[in-house]
C-alpha positions as CSV (number, residue, x, y, z in Angstrom):
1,X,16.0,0.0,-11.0
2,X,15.1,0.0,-7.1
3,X,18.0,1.9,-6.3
4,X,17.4,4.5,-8.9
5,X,13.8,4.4,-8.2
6,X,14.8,5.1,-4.2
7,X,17.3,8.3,-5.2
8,X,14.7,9.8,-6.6
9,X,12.7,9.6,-3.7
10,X,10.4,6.6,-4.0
11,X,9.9,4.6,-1.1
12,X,10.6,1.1,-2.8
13,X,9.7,-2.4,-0.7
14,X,11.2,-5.3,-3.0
15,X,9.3,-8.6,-2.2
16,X,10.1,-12.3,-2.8
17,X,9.3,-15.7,-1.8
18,X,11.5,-17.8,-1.4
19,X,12.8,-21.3,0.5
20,X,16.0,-19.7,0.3
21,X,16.4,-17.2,3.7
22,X,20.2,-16.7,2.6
23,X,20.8,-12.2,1.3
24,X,19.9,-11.2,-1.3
25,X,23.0,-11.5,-4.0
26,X,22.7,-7.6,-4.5
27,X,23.3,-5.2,-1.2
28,X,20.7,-2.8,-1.2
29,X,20.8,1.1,-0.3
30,X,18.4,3.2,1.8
31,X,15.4,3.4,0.5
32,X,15.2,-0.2,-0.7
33,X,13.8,-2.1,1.6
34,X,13.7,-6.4,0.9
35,X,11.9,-8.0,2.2
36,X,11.2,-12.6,2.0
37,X,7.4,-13.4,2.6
38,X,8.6,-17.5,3.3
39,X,8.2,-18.5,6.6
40,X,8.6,-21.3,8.9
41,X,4.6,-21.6,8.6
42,X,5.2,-20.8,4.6
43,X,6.8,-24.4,4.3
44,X,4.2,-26.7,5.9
45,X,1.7,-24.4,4.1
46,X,3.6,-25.7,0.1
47,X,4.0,-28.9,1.5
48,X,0.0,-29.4,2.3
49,X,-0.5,-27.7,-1.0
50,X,1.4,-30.1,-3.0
51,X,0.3,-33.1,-1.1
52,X,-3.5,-32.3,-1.4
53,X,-2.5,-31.2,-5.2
54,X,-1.0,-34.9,-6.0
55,X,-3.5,-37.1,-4.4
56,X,-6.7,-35.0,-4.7
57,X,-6.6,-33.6,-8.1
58,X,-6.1,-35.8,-10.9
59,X,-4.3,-34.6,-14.2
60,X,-6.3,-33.2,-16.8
61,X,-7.1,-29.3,-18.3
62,X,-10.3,-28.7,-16.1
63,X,-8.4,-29.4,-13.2
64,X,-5.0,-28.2,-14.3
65,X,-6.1,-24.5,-13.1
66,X,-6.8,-26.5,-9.7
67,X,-3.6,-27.3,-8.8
68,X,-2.3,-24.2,-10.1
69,X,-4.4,-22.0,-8.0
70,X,-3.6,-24.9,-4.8
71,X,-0.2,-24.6,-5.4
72,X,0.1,-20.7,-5.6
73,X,-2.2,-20.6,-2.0
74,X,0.5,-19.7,-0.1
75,X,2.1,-17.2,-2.2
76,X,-1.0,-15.7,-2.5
77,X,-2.0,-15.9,1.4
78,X,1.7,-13.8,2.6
79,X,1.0,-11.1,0.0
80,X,-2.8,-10.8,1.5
81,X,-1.4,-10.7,5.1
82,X,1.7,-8.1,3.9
83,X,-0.5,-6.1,2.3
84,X,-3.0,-5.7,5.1
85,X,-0.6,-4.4,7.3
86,X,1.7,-2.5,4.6
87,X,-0.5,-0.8,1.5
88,X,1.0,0.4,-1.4
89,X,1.0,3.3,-3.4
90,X,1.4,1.1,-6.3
91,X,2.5,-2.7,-7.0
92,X,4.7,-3.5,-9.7
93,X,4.1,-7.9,-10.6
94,X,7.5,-8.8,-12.6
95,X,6.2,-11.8,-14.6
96,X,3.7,-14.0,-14.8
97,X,3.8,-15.5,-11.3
98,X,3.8,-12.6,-9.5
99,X,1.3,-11.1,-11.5
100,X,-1.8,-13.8,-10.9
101,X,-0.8,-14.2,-7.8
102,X,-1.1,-10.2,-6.7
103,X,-4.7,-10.7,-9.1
104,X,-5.6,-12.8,-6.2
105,X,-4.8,-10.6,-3.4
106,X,-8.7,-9.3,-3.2
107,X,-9.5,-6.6,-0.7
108,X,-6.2,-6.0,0.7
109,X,-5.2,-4.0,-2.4
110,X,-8.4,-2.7,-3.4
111,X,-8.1,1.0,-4.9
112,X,-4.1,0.3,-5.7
113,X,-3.1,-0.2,-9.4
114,X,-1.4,-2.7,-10.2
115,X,1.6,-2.7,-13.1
116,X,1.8,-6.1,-14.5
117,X,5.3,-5.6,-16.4
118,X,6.0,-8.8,-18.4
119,X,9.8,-9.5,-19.9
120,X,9.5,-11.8,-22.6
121,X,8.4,-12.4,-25.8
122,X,4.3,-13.1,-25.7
123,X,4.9,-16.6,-27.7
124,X,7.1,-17.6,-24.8
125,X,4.4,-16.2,-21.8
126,X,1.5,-17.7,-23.2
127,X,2.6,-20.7,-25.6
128,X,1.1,-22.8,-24.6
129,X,-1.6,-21.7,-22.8
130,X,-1.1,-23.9,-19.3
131,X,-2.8,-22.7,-16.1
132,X,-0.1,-20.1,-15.6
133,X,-0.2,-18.4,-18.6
134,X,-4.5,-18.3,-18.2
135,X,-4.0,-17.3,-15.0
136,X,-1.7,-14.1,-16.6
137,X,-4.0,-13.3,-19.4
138,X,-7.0,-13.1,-16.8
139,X,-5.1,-10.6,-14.6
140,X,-3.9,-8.6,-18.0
141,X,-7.7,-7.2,-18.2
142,X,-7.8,-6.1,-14.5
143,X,-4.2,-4.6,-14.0
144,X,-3.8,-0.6,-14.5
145,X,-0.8,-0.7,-17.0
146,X,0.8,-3.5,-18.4
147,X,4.4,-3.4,-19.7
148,X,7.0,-4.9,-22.1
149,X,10.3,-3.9,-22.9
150,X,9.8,-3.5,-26.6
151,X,7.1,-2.6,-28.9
152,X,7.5,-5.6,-31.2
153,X,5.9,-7.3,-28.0
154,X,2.3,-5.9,-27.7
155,X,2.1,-6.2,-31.6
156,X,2.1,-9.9,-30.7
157,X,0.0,-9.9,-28.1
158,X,-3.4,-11.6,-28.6
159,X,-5.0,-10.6,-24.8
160,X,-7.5,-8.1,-23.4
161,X,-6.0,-6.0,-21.8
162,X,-8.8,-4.0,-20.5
163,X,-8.6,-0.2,-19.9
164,X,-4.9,-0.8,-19.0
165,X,-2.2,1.4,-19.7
166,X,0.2,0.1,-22.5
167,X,4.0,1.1,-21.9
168,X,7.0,0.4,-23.5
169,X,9.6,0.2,-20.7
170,X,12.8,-1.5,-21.9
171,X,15.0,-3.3,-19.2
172,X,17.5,-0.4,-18.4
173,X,21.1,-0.9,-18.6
174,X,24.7,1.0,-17.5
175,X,25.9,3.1,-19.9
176,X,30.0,3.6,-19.7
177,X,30.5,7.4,-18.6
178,X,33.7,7.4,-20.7
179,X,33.8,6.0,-24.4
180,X,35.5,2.3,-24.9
181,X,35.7,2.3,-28.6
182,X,39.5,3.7,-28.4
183,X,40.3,0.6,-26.4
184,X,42.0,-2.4,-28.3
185,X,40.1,-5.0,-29.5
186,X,41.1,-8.7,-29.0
187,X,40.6,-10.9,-32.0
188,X,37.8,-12.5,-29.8
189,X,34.0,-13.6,-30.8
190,X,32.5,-14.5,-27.7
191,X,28.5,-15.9,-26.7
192,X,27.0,-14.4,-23.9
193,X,24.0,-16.4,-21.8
194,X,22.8,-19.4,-19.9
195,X,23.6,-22.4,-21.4
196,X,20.6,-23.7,-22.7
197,X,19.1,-25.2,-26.3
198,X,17.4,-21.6,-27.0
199,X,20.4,-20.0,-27.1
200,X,21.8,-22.6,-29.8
201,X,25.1,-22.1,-28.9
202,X,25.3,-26.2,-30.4
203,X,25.2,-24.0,-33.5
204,X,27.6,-21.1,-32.9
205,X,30.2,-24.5,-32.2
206,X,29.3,-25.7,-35.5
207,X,29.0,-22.4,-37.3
208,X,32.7,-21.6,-35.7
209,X,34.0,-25.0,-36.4
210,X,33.1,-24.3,-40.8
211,X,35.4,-20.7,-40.4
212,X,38.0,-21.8,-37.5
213,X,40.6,-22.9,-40.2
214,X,40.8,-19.4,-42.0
215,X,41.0,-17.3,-38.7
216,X,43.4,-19.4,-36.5
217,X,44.5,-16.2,-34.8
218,X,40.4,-15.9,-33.5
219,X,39.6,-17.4,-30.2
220,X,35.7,-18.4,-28.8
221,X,34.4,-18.3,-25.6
222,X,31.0,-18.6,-24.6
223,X,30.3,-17.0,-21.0
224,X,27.6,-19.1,-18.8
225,X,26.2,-21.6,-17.2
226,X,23.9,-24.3,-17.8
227,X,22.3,-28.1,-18.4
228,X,23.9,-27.5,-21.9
229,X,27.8,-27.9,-20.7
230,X,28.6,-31.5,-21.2
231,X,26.7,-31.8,-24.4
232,X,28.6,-28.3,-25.8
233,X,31.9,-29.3,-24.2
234,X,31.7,-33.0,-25.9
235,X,31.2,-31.2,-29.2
236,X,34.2,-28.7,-28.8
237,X,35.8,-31.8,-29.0
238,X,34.5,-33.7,-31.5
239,X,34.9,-30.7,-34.1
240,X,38.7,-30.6,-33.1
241,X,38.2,-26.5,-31.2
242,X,39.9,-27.3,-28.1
243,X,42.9,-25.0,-29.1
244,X,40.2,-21.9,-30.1
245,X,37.3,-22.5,-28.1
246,X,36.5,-22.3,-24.1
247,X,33.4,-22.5,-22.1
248,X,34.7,-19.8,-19.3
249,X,31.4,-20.1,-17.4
250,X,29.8,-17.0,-15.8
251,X,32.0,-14.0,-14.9
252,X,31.2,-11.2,-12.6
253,X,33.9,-9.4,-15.2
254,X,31.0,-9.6,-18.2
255,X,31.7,-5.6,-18.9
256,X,35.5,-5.7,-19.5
257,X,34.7,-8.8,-21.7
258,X,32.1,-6.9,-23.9
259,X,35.3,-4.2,-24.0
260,X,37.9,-6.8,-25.6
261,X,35.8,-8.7,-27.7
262,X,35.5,-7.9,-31.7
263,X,32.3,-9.3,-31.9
264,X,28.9,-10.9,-29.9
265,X,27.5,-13.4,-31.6
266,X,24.0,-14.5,-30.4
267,X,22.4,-17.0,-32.3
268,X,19.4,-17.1,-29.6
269,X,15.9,-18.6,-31.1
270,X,14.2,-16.0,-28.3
271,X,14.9,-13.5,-26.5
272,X,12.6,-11.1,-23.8
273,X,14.2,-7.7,-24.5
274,X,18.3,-8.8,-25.6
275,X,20.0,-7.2,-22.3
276,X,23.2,-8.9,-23.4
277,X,23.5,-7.3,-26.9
278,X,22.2,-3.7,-25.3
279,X,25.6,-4.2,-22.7
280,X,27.3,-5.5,-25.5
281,X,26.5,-2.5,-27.7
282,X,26.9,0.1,-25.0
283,X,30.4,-1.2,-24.3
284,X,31.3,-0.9,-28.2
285,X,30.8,-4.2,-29.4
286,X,29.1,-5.4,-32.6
287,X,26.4,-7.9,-32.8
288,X,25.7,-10.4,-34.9
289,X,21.9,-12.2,-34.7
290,X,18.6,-13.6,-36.5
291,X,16.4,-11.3,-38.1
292,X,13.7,-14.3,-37.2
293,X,14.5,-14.0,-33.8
294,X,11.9,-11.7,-31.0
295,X,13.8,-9.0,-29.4
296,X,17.3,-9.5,-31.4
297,X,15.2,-7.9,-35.0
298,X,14.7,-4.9,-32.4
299,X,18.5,-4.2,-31.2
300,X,20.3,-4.8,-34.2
301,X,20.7,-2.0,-36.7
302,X,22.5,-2.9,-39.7
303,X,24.6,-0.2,-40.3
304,X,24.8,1.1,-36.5
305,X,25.8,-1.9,-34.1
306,X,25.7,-5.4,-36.1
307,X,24.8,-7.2,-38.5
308,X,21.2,-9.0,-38.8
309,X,20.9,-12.3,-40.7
310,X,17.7,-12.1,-42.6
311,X,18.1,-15.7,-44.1
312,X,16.8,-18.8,-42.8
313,X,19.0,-19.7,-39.2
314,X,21.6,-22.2,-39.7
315,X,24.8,-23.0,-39.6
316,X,25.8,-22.2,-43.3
317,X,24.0,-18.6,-42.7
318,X,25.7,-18.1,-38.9
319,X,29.4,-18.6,-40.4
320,X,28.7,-16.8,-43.4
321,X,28.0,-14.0,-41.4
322,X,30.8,-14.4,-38.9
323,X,33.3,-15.3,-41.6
324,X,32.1,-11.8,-43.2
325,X,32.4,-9.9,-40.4
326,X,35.9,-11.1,-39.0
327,X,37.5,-10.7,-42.5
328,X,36.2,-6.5,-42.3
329,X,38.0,-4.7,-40.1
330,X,37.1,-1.6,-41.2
331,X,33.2,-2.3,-40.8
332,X,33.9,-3.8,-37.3
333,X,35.8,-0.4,-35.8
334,X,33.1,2.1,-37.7
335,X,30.4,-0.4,-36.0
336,X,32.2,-0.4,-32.6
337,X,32.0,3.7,-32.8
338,X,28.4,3.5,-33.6
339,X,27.3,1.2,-31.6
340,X,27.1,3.1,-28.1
341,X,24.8,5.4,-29.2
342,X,22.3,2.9,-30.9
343,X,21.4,2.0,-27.1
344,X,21.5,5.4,-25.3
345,X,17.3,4.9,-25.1
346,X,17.9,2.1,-22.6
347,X,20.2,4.1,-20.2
348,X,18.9,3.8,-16.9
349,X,17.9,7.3,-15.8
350,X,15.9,7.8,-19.3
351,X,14.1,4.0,-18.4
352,X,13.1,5.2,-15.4
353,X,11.6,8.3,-17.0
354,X,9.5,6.5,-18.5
355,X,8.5,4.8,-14.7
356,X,8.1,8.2,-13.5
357,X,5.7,9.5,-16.1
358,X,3.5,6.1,-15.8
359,X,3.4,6.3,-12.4
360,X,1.8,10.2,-12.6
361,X,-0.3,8.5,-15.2
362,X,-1.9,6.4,-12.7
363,X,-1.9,8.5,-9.9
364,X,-4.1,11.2,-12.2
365,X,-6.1,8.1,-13.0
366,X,-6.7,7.2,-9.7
367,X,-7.9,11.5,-9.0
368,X,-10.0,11.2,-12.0
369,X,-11.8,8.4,-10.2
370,X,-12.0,10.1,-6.9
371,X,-13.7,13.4,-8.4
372,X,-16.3,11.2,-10.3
């Protein structure tokens, strides 16, 4: 997004703050300039902070927005000082730390709208409502715009949003230039995500483990890392999968994957916007998910890129669904076709469209306000 945002002309400063002084993992181009507001003086500053928090304010809801606020100080403090000396056209807070802690900038930024853009679902910002997620709500009602990647969120929302703008802005993703769906597919179902209880990939081993005897041609893997990988690797075998399932871990490859596999299946209880089945889509692969579950309800078309499991989530409904799905060949390829085009809305030069128009948005706001 910065990178696009640059060739388009944008001057585009990407801030963090972080212990961590290594490079960033992505290069970045001219144009994009990153920069790390933690210091030497940033460490002694968190230290003091967490000290003062643990001995001076005991546990408790009154004081819970305390420590928060104590423990955000120096956050807070380098974006003051940065913005002193470097104002904005416009900030952009990506979630909700970054967004109550620009709130609390004050003066510095006084006359520059501010974008909170949030990227999950609102049950899984605001539930439950902890210091943080107050803290975010608060500085929903005094931001310019606020943003979520699909429209199912703001239906959910229960905030004040002020005189904000609302936008949709999706997480954009790469769309192949030339078409995969000629490509052979691999009799391959694979997961896609961090390993973690959410993504209830305990359940795709169990849904897998009810159809693996039919389809012993299939293979499994599940691509990621996480605290989940002893407990899922202990129950590959305990249900007897070693010979069809791997835990491959995180691949830089992810994109040639999505182009051999017949099939994503993401039985995820939540999801922000879905990015994996959008790449997974875009690169021709079908998707199977949860009609229950935020986000997934939103990619998945029946008919056009997967199928969407509108019973109950379990493990009977999952390898139903799979055991469906592998058996129809014919559904899989006119899916694979389809597929690409389903997601053609989240292509990154129509996403940021959608940046550009809010950002004229804003800047008329801000010349309506001048003329008054």
């Amino acid at each position: 997004m910065a990178f696009e945002l640059a060739r388009r002309g944008h001057e585009v400063e990407v801030l963090s703050f972080s212990k961590d002084m290594s490079l960033p993992v992505y290069g970045f181009s001219s144009g994009v300039s990153p920069c790390n507001l933690w210091t030497h003086r940033q460490t002694w500053r968190a230290a003091l902070s967490a000290q003062v928090a643990r001995r001076f304010i005991p546990s408790g809801r009154l004081t819970e927005a305390a420590r928060f606020s104590l423990m955000q100080a120096p956050f807070v403090a380098a974006l003051r000082a940065h913005y002193r000396n470097n104002r904005p056209d416009v900030v952009i807070g990506f979630m909700g730390s970054a967004i109550s802690a620009i709130d609390r900038v004050g003066a510095a930024l006084a006359g520059v709208p501010v974008i909170a853009s949030l990227h999950n679902h609102p049950h899984r910002l605001f539930q439950p409502r902890d210091a943080k997620a107050r803290a975010t709500l608060s500085a929903l009602a005094r931001a310019a715009a606020v943003s979520f990647p699909l429209e199912e969120h703001f239906a959910d929302l229960e905030a004040d949003t002020g005189t904000a703008l609302l936008r949709v802005l999706p997480n954009p993703i790469e769309i192949p230039e030339k078409p995969v769906r000629d490509l052979p597919r691999e009799c391959l179902v694979i997961g896609v995500g961090r390993l973690v209880p959410v993504k209830r990939f305990d359940m795709l081993l169990r849904s897998w483990a009810l159809v693996a005897s039919a389809f012993p041609e299939w293979r499994l893997a599940i691509y990621g890392e996480g605290p989940e990988r002893p407990r899922l690797e202990a129950m590959i075998s305990e249900l007897g999968l070693n010979g069809q399932v791997t835990l491959p871990g995180a691949t830089e490859r992810i994109f040639e994957i999505y182009s051999r596999a017949s099939l994503l299946v993401h039985p995820s209880q939540f999801e922000g916007f879905g990015l994996v089945l959008a790449e997974a889509m875009a690169r021709g692969t079908p998707v199977i998910g949860f009609a229950a579950t935020p986000a997934v309800r939103s990619l998945v078309i029946p008919g056009q890129n997967g199928w969407l499991i509108t019973e109950d989530a379990s493990d009977m409904t999952l390898s139903k669904a799979m055991n469906s799905a592998m058996l129809d060949t014919q559904s899989r390829q006119f899916l694979s076709e389809r597929a690409p085009q389903s997601v053609q809305k989240y292509e990154l030069t129509r996403v940021l469209d959608k940046w550009d128009a809010l950002f004229d948005d804003l800047r008329q706001d801000l010349q309506g306000k001048d003329e008054q």
